[in-house]
N, C-alpha and C positions, 0 to 999 in steps of 0.2 A: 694718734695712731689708730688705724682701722681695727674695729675687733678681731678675733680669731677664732674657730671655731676646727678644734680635730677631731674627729669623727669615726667610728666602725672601727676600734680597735680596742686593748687592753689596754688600761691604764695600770701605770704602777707607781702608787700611790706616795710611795718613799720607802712604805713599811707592809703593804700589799700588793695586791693583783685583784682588778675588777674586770671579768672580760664584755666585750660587748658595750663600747661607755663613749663617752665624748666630753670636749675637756672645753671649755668658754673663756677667753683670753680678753680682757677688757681694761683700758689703761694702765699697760704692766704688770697687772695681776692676773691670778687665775680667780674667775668670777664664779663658777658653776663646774661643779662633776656630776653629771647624769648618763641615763642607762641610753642604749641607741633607738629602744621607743619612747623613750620622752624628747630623744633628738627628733625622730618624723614629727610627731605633732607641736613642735615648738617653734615659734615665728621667729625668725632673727629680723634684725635690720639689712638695711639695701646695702651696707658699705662693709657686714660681713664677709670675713675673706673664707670659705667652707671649704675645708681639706680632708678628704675623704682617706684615709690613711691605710683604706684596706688588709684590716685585719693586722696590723703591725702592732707594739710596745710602744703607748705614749707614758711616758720615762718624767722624773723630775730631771734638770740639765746635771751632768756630772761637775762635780765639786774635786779639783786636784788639790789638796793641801801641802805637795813636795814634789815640787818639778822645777828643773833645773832650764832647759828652754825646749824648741821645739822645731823643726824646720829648718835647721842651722842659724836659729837665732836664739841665742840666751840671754838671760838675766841678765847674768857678768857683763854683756857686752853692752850693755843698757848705757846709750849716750846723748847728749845734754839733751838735744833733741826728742829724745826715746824710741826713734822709730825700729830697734828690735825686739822691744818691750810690745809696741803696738802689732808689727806683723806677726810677733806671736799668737797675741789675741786675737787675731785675725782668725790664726791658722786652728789653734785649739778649737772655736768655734764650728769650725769643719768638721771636726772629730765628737762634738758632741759635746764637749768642755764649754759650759757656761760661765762658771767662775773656777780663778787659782790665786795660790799663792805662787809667786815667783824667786824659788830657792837663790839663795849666796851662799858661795861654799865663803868660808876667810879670807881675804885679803890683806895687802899690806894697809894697815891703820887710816892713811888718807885716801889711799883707793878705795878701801870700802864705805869711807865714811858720802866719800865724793858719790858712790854707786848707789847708795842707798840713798842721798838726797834726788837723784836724777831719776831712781824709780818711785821715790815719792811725786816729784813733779807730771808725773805720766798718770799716775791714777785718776780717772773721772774723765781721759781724754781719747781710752780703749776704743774701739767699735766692732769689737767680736766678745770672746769672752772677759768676764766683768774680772777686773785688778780688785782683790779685797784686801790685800796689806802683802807684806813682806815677811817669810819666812826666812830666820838666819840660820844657817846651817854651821852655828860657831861664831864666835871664837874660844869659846870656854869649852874645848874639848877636850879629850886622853891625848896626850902626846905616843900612848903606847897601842887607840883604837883608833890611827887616824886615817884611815883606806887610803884613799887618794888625796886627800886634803894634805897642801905644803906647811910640812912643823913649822917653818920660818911663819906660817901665817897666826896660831897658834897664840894662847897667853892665858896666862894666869885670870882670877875671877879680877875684874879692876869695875868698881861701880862710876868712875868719873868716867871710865870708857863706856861704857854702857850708860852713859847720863847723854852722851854724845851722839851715840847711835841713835838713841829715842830723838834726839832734838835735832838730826839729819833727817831722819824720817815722817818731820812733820811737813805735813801737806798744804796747799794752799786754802784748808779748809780750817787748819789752825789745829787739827789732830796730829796725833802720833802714826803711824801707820806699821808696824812691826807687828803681827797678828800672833806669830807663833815664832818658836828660839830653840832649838837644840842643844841642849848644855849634859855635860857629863857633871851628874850628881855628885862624885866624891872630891872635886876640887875642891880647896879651901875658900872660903866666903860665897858658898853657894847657899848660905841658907840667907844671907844678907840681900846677894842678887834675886832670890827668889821672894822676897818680901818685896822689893823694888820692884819686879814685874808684874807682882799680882794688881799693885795698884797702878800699875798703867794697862790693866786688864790683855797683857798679853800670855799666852799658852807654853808654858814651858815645856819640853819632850827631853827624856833622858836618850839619849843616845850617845855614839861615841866614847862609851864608855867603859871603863874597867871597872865598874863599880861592885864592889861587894855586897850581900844581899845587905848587909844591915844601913850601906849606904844608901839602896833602895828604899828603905824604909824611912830612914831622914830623909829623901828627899822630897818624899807621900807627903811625910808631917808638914814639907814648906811649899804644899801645892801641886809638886811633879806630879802628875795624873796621866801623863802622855807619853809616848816612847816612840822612838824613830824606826823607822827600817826592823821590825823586830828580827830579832835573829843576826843580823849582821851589823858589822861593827858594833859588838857589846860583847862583856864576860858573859860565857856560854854557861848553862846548866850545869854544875857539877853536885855529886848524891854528900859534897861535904860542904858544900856552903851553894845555894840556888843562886845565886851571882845574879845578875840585872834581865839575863834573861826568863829565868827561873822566876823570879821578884815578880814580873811582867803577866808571868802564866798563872801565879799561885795568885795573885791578888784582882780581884773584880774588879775592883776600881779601877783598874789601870787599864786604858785605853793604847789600842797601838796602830802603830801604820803597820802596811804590809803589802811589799811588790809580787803580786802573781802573776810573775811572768814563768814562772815554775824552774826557773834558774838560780836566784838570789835564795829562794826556800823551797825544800822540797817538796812537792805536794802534798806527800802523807805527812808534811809537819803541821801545812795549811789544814788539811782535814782534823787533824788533833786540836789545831788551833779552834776551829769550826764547834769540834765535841765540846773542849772547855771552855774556851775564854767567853760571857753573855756579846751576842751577835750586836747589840747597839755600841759594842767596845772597839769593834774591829773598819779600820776606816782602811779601805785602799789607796794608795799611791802608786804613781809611779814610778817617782824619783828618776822621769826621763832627763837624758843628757842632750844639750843642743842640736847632733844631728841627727837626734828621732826621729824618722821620717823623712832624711833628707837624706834624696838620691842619688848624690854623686858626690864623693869626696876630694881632696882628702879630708878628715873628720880631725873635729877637736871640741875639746869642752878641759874647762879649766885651765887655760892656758897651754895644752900639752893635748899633742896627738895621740888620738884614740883608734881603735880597727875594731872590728865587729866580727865575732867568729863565737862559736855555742851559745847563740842566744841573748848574749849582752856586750856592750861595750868594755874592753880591755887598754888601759895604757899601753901603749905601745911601745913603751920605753923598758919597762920589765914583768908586763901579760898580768898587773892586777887589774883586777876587776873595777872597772870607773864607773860603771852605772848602769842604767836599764835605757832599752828603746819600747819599754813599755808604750800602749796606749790605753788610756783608762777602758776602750767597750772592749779591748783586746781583755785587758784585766776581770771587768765580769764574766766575757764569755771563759776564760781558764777557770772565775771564781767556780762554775757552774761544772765544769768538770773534776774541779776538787774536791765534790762536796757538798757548796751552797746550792738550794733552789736560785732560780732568778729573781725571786722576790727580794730573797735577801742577798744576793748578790751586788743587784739595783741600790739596796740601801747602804752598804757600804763604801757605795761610789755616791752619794747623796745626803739621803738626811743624817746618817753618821757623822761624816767629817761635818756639816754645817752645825749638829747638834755639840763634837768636840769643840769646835770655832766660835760656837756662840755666835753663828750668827741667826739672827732672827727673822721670820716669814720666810726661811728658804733650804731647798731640798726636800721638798715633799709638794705634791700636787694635792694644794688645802686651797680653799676660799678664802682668800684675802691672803696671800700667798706670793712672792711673786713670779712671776711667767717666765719662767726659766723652764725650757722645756727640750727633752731631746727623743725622736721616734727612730726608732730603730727596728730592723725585720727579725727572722727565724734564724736568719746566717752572719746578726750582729753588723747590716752593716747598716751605716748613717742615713737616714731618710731623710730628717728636717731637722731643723735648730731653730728655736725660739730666745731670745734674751732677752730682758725687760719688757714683753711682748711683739721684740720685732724679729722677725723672720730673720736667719744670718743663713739659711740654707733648706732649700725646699726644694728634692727631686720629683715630688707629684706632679 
């Protein structure tokens, strides 16, 4: 791959803003951060590709850790094949999304098992944004926080079930692939299943949950450090026990997602969110459903028709709330009037979630880094796309 070279713009670093800089892309990596006079007097090579970005946000690429699909193709639909798995990745790509997890709400037992081999088989064969594992959005949830999720899909803590899932999920690479899991903490044999995750180094999230604070607390002690959707689907604050959303707020440690689309939470919760909670804690999602962005219906996700009216998607069978048409730049630029500057805006949709994911050299424009990169203007909208150092989208 030819080098890359972005130019005359602000970089934002993951956890900064440098304005006036240029960014040097060199076999997948990011090789160099310099200022725009050390770009005039510096010699490139003849097969550097030079993108003069005028004056725009050179961005590390966004990291979605809970997205359901995208374009009207979803996860769920993911078949042997994978090609709604791939045109996803195609499409997120567009949007500035470099890498995701690709959410599963619960299934029946052999459909999920079947779903999650068939998005294992897909990874490493993407060509837009990068597949880093599989978030489960269940099965070990509240039968009494279960939004949209079908009880019939639902079940108790069972570790030979979950012995199954990890060894559907392994890849032709001989790994596991299940990155991150969504469990409600107060189920029984949640502290079993969470010893079991931690050594197959996967991310537990409390969400779905009724949990009471003290089950928050057990569930710190066996690793939960993550929480879903804060605020929704969870027992909410109350001044006589701080229940799991309370848990969430009171305790640093505790890392959470959070859809700002200004619908799922209100924004002066976000801004509170913003006073208290440390900003390295707070990762954006989107938790979009399949027909994000897709223009003509009719619309479904989860098996079951959805309609879109005040800002998010609604079942259409009895008007709950199904999910968000979030888009991540959509998400920072609201971050930014909730609130956050864009610096740290940027980082919530970046080095955050990569930082919560453990995954390593990515979400931040560092040297030796890799070249994940997304530009973006003053009105948030998509300029270029870089992944692994290759262009998926260049308006200049």
């Amino acid at each position: 791959m030819n080098p890359i070279c972005l130019h005359n713009g602000t970089v934002m670093t993951g956890f900064a803003a440098m304005e006036n800089c240029a960014v040097l892309l060199e076999d997948g990596l990011v090789a160099d951060v310099f200022s725009e006079k050390r770009f005039l007097q510096r010699h490139f090579s003849a097969d550097t590709n030079i993108i003069d970005v005028a004056g725009a946000f050179i961005a590390p690429g966004f990291i979605d850790t809970h997205i359901h699909g995208f374009g009207g193709y979803g996860a769920e639909d993911c078949t042997t094949g994978g090609e709604p798995l791939l045109e996803m990745s195609v499409l997120l790509a567009g949007h500035g999304v470099t890498a995701f997890n690709p959410t599963l709400y619960p299934k029946e037992r052999g459909q999920l098992l079947e779903t999650v081999r068939r998005i294992a088989g897909v990874i490493g064969r993407e060509e837009g944004a990068r597949i880093m594992g599989l978030h489960l959005e269940g099965p070990f949830l509240s039968p009494d926080k279960i939004g949209v999720q079908r009880p019939e899909t639902l079940t108790p803590v069972n570790l030979e079930y979950m012995e199954k899932l990890w060894e559907a999920s392994t890849g032709k690479d001989g790994r596991g692939h299940i990155v991150n899991m969504t469990v409600a903490p107060e189920l029984k044999g949640m502290r079993e299943l969470a010893l079991y995750c931690i050594k197959k180094g996967i991310v537990l999230q409390a969400g779905h949950t009724d949990a009471k604070y003290e089950n928050m607390v057990e569930g710190m002690q066996a690793g939960i450090f993550h929480s879903t959707h804060l605020f929704n689907a969870m027992s909410r604050l109350d001044h006589r026990n701080p229940n799991a959303a309370g848990a969430i707020l009171i305790h640093p440690e505790m890392s959470c997602e959070i859809i700002a689309d200004g619908f799922h939470v209100h924004p002066d919760l976000i801004k509170l969110l913003r006073r208290d909670k440390p900003l390295d804690k707070i990762v954006l999602v989107t938790d979009g459903l399949k027909p994000t962005e897709q223009t003509a219906g009719p619309f479904f996700a989860n098996g079951e028709e959805v309609v879109f009216h005040d800002g998010v998607f609604h079942r259409k069978a009895d008007d709950v709330i199904a999910g968000s048409a979030l888009t991540m730049i959509r998400g920072i630029e609201n971050l930014t009037k909730f609130g956050f500057s864009l610096e740290e805006a940027v980082e919530t949709a970046s080095f955050n979630p990569a930082q919560v994911m453990r995954y390593t050299n990515q979400g931040a424009i560092i040297p030796g880094w890799l070249a994940d990169i997304t530009v973006f203007d003053k009105t948030f909208a998509i300029l270029a796309v870089v992944t692994g150092g290759i262009i998926k989208k260049n308006l200049f």
